[in-house]
VEXDREN-2710 file (C-alpha; in Angstrom, 1 decimal):
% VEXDREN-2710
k/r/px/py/pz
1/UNK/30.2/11.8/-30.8
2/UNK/27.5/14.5/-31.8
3/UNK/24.8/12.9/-29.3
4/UNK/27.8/13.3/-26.6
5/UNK/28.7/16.7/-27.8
6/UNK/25.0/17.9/-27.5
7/UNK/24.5/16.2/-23.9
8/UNK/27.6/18.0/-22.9
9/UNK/26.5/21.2/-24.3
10/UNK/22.8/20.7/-22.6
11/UNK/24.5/20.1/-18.8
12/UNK/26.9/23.1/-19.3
13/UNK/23.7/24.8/-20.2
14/UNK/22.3/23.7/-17.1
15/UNK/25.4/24.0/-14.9
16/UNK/25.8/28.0/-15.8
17/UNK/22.7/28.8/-14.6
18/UNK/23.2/26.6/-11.7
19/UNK/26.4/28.6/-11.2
20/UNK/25.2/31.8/-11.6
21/UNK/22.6/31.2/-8.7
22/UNK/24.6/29.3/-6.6
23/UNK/28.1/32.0/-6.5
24/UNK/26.8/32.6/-3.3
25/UNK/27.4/30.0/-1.3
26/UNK/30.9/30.3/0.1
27/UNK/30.9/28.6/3.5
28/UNK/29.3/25.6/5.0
29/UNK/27.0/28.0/6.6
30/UNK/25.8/29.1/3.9
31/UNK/24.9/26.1/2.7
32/UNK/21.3/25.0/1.9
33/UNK/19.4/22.8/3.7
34/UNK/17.9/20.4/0.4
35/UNK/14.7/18.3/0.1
36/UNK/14.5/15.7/-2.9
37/UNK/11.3/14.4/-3.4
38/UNK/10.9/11.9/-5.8
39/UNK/7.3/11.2/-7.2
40/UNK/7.0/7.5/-7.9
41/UNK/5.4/6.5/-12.1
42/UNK/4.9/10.4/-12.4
43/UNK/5.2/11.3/-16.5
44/UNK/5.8/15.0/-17.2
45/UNK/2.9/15.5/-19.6
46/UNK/0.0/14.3/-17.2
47/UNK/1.0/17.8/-14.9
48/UNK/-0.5/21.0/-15.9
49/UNK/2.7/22.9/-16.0
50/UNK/3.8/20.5/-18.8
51/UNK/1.1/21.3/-20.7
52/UNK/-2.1/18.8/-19.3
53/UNK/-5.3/20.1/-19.8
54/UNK/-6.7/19.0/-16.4
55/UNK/-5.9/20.7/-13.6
56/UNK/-3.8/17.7/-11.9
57/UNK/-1.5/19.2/-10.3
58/UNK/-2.1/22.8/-8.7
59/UNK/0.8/23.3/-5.7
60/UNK/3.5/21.9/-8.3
61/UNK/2.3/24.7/-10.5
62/UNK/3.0/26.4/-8.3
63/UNK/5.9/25.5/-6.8
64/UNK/7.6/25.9/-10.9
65/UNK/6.6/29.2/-11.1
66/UNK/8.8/30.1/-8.3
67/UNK/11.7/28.5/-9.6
68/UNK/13.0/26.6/-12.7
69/UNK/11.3/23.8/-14.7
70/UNK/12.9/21.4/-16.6
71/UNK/10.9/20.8/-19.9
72/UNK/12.7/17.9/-21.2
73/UNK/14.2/16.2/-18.4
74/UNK/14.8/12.3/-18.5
75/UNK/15.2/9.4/-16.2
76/UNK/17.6/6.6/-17.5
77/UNK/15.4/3.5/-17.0
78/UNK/11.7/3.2/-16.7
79/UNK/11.7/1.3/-13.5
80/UNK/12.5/2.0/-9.9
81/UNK/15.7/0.8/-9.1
82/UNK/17.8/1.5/-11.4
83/UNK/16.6/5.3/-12.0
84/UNK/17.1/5.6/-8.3
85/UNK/20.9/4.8/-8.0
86/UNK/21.1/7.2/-11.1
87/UNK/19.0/9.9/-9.5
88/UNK/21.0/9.2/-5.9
89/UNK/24.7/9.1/-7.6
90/UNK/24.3/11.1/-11.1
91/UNK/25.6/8.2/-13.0
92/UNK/24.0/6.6/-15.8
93/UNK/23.2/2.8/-15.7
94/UNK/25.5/1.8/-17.8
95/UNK/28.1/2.9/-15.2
96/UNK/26.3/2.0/-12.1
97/UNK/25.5/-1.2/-13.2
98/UNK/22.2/-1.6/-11.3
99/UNK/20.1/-2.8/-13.9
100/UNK/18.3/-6.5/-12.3
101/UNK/17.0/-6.9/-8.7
102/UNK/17.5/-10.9/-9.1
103/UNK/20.9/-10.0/-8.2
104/UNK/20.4/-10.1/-5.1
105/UNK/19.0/-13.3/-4.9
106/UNK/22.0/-15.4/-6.1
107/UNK/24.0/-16.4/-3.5
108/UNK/27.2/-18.1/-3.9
109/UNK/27.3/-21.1/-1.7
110/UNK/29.5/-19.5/1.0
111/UNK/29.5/-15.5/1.7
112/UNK/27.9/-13.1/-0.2
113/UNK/27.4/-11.8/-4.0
114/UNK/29.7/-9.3/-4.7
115/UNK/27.2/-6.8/-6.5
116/UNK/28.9/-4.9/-9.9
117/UNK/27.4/-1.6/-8.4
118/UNK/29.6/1.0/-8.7
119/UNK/29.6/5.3/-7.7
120/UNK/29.2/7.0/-4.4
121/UNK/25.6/8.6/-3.2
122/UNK/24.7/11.8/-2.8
123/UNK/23.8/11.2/0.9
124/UNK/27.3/9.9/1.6
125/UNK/28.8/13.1/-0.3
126/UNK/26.2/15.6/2.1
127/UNK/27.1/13.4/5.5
128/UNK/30.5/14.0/4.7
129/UNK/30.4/17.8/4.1
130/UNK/28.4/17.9/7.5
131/UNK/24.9/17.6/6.4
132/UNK/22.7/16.0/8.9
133/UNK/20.9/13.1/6.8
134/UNK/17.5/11.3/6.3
135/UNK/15.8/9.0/3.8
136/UNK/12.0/8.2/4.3
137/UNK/10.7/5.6/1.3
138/UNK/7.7/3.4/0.6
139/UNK/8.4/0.7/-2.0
140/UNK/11.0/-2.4/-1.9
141/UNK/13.3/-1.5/-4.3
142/UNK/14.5/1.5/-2.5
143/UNK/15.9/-0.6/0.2
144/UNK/19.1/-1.2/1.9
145/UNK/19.3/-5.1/0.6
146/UNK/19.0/-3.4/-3.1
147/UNK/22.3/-1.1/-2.2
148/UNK/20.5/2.0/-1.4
149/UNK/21.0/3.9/2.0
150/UNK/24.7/4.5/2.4
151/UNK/25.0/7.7/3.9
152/UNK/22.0/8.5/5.4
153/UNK/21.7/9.1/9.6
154/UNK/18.0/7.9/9.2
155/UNK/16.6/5.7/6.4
156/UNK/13.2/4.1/7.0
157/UNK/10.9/2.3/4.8
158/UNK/6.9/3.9/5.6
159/UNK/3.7/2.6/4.5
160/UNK/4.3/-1.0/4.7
161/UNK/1.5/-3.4/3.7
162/UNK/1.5/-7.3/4.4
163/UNK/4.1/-9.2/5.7
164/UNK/6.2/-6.9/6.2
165/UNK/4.0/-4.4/8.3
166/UNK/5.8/-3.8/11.8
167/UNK/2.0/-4.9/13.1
168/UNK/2.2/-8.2/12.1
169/UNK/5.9/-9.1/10.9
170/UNK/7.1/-11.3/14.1
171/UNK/4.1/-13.8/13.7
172/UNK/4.8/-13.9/9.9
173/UNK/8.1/-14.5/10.8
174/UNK/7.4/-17.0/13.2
175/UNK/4.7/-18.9/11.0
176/UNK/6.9/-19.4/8.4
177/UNK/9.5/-21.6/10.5
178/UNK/6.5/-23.8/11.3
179/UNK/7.0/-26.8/9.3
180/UNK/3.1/-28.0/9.3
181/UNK/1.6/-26.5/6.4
182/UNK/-1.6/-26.2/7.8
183/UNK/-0.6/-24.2/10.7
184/UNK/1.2/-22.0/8.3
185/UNK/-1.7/-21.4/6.6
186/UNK/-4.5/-21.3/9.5
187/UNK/-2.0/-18.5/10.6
188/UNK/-2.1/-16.3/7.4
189/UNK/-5.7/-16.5/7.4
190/UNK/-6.0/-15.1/10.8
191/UNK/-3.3/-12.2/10.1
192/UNK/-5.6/-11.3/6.7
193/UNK/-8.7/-11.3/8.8
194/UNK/-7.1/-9.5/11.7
195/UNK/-5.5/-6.9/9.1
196/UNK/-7.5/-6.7/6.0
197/UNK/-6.0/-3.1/5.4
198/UNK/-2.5/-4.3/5.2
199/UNK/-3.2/-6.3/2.6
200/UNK/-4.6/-3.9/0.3
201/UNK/-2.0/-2.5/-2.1
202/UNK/-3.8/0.3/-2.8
203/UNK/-3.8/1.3/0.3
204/UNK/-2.1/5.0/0.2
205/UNK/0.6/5.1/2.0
206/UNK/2.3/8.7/1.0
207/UNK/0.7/10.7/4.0
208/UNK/2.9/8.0/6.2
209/UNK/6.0/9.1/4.4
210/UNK/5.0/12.9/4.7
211/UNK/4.1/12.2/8.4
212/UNK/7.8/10.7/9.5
213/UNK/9.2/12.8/7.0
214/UNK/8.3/16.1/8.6
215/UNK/8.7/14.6/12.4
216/UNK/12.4/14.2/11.1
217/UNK/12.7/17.8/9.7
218/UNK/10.4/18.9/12.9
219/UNK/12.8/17.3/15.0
220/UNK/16.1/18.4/13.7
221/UNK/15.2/21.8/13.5
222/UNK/14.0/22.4/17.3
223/UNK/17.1/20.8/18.1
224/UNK/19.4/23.3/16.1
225/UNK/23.1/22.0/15.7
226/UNK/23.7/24.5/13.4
227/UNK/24.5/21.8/10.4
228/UNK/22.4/21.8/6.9
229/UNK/19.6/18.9/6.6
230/UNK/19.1/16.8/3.3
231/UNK/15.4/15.2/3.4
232/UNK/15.2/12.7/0.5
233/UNK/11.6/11.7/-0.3
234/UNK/10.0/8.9/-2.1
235/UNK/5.9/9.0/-2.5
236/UNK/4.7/5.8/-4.0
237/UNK/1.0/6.7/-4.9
238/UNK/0.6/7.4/-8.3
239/UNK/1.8/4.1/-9.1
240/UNK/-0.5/1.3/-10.0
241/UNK/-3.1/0.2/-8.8
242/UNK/-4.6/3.7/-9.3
243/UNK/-7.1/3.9/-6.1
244/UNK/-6.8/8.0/-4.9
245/UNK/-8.6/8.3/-2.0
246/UNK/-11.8/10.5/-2.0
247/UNK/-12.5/13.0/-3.5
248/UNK/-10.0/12.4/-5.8
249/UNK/-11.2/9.1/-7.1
250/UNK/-13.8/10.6/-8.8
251/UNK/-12.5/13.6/-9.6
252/UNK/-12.1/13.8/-13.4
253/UNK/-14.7/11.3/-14.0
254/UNK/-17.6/11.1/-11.9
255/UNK/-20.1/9.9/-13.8
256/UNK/-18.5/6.8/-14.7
257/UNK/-20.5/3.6/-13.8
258/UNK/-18.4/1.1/-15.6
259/UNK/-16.3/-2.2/-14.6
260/UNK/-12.6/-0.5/-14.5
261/UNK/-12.0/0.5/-10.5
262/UNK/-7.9/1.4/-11.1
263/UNK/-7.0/-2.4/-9.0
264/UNK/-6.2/-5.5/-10.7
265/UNK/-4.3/-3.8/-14.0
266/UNK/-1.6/-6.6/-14.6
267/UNK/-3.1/-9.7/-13.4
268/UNK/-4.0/-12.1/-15.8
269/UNK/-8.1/-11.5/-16.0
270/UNK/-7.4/-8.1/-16.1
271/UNK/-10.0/-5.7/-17.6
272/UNK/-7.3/-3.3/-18.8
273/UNK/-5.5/-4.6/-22.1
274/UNK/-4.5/-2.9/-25.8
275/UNK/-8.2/-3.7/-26.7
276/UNK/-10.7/-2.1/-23.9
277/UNK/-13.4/0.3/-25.0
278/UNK/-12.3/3.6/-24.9
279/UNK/-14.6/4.8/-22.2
280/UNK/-12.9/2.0/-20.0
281/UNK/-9.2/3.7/-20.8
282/UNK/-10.7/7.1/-20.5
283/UNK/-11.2/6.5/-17.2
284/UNK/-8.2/4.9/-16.6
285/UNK/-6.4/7.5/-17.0
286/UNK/-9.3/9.7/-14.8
287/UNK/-7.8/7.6/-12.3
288/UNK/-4.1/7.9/-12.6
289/UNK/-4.4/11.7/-13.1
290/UNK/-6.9/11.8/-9.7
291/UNK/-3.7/10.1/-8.4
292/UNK/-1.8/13.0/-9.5
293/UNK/-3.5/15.4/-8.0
294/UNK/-3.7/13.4/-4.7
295/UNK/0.1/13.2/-4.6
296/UNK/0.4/16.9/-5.5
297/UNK/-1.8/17.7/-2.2
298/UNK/0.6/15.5/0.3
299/UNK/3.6/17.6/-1.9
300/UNK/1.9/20.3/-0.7
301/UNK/2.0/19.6/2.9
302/UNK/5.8/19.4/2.7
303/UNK/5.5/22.8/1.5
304/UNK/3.2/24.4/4.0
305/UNK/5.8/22.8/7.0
306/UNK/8.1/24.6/5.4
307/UNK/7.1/27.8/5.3
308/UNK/5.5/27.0/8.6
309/UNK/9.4/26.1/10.3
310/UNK/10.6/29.2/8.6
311/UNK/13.2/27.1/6.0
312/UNK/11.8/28.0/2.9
313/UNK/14.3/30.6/2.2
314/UNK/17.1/28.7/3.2
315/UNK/16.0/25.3/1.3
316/UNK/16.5/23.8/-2.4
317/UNK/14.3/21.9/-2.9
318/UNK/14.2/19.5/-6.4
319/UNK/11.0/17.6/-7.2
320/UNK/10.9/14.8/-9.9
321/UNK/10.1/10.9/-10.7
322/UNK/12.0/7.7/-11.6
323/UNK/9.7/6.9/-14.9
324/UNK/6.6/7.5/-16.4
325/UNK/3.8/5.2/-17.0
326/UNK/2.3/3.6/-20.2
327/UNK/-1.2/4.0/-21.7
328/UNK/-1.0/1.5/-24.9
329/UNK/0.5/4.6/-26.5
330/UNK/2.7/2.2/-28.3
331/UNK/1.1/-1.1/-27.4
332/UNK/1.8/-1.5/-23.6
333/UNK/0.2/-0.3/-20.6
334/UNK/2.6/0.8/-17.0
335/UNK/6.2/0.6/-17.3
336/UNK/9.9/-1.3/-17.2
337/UNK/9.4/-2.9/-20.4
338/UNK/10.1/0.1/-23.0
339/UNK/11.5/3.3/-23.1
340/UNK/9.5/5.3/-25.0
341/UNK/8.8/8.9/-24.0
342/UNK/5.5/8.1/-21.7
343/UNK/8.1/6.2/-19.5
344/UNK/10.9/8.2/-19.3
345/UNK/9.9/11.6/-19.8
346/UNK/10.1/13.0/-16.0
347/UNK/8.9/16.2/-14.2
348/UNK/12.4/18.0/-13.0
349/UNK/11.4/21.3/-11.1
350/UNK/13.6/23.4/-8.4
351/UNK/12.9/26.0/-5.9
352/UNK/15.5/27.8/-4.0
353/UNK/14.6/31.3/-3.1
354/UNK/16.9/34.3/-3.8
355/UNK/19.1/32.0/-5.2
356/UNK/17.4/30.5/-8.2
357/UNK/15.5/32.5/-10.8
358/UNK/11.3/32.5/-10.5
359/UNK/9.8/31.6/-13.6
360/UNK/12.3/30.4/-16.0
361/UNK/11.5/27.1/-17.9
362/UNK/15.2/24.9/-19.5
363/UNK/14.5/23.8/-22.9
364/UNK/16.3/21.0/-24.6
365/UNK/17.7/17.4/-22.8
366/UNK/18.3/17.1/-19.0
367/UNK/17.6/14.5/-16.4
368/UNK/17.5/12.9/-13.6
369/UNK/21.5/12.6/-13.6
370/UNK/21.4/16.2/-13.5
371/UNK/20.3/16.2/-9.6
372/UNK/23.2/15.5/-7.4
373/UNK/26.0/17.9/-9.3
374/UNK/22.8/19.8/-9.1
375/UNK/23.0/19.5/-5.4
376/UNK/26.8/19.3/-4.7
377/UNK/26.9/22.4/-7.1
378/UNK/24.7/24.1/-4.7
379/UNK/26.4/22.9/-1.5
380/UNK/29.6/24.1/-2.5
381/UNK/31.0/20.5/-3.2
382/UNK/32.9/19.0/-6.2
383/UNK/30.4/17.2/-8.6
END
């Protein structure tokens, strides 16, 4: 009852200063126009506005000093899924019930599984209040077979690699309905060698996101109906393997000559385990924060469109992550298996000119919960 009291206390916190900004807002064309982005394995304490002593993370730095910074802000899981439905609907897990993608791969033997999912998204709250709607994403777990997308006009999955790359999907389709093994596999070889880049999962894959992403925004505003857009976001990068793309592979660390490259860091012969020589792990992490500051330069471009279509002042725009990642700060390296605060501590950071203060940093618990009343608090909606 005291840990509810507090959370309650904490939100209502939250929600006055929300209210205070947002008073404003009294018809639907005053409404903002709102872009989520959510960072993908992106833990608070590796940015420099939460304290980092590298400079990871300069246009998000930025960005929180023209708006409000959450210091303490949570996700409920420390994996994708279900801190997505949480972050999309503003209800815990334990509500949801999202908690176990092999759900979705038991079938009854006629019709479908009826999934224990429960809530409503924030996109099918915004379509309904006349908000024209989009969804750009670049990992499985955000897609429609996993219950995500209701609500959205446009929801597209960007920067696929292997079989399921548009470029090669009907002949992988087709070779697996070939029922001579050998032809299945004469087949795969030629789609590897044809496409070695699709088969690289480190391949970045967040400037396709940003790219379709900002044709959708480009593209809606030129054509000028007069409704608010919501833009959700989801940039996969930082995520593991940790491969930046130059310069910012070598960015904290360029002197390095040793064995660890960011690939390979769950597979069995893996180099990176509890036990590695420090040096190894230092640069480790040189490459997950390079990956930081990679991801905080395609943020950036979001920004610069922006300003550049002239919505700036007439957008919220929240910025956060689904989980953290783990450094065998307490015995385990990337995520989804503990919940300690290197997985679930989150950035949470908002930027709505005029309407919310510059500068002002909330102490004490929120999270990722927090984002659609957030949102529906500044659309003029019911949370």
């Amino acid at each position: 009852m005291v840990r509810s009291a507090h959370r309650l206390a904490q939100r209502l916190c939250l929600a006055t200063l929300l209210v205070m900004s947002f008073g404003c807002s009294e018809s639907a064309s005053d409404r903002p126009n709102v872009i989520l982005i959510s960072l993908d394995t992106l833990r608070a304490d590796r940015l420099s506005c939460y304290g980092h002593d590298r400079e990871t993370s300069p246009r998000l730095d930025a960005f929180a000093r023209e708006g409000v910074l959450c210091e303490d802000a949570v996700s409920t899981s420390s994996w994708t899924l279900p801190s997505h439905w949480s972050m999309l609907t503003g209800l815990p897990v334990s509500v949801h019930g999202v908690c176990d993608e092999q759900l979705w791969n038991r079938r009854p033997a006629e019709g479908e599984l009826a999934l224990p999912s429960r809530g409503r998204f924030l996109s099918e709250e915004l379509s309904d209040a006349g908000y024209d709607t989009a969804g750009f994403y670049s990992w499985i777990y955000l897609e429609e077979k996993f219950g995500l997308g209701p609500g959205f006009d446009v929801y597209e999955r960007r920067g696929l690699f292997g079989w399921d790359h548009p470029k090669i999907k009907a002949r992988a389709d087709a070779a697996r309905l070939l029922e001579d093994p050998a032809e299945q596999a004469a087949v795969v070889r030629a789609l590897q060698a044809e496409h070695p880049e699709l088969f690289d999962i480190g391949r970045p894959t967040a400037p396709e996101v940003v790219d379709r992403s900002l044709e959708w925004l480009r593209a809606e505003v030129a054509e000028d109906d007069g409704q608010p857009l919501f833009l959700f976001m989801h940039l996969f990068d930082v995520h593991d393997p940790y491969t930046p793309p130059a310069p910012y592979d070598e960015k904290f660390d360029p002197g390095y000559d040793g064995p660890i490259d960011g690939r390979e860091i769950t597979g069995e012969k893996s180099l990176v385990h509890k036990d590695m020589p420090a040096r190894d792990l230092e640069h480790l992490l040189a490459l997950y924060d390079g990956g930081i500051s990679w991801i905080d330069s395609e943020v950036g471009r979001v920004l610069d469109a922006l300003d550049e279509l002239g919505l700036t002042e007439d957008t919220l725009v929240i910025i956060s992550s689904d989980h953290g990642e783990e450094f065998f700060e307490h015995g385990r390296k990337t995520h989804r298996k503990q919940l300690h605060r290197e997985s679930v501590h989150v950035p949470l950071m908002m930027r709505w000119p005029g309407q919310l203060p510059e500068d002002v940093r909330i102490a004490g618990p929120t999270g990722i919960i927090d984002i659609a009343p957030t949102i529906l608090s500044a659309a003029g909606l019911p949370a």
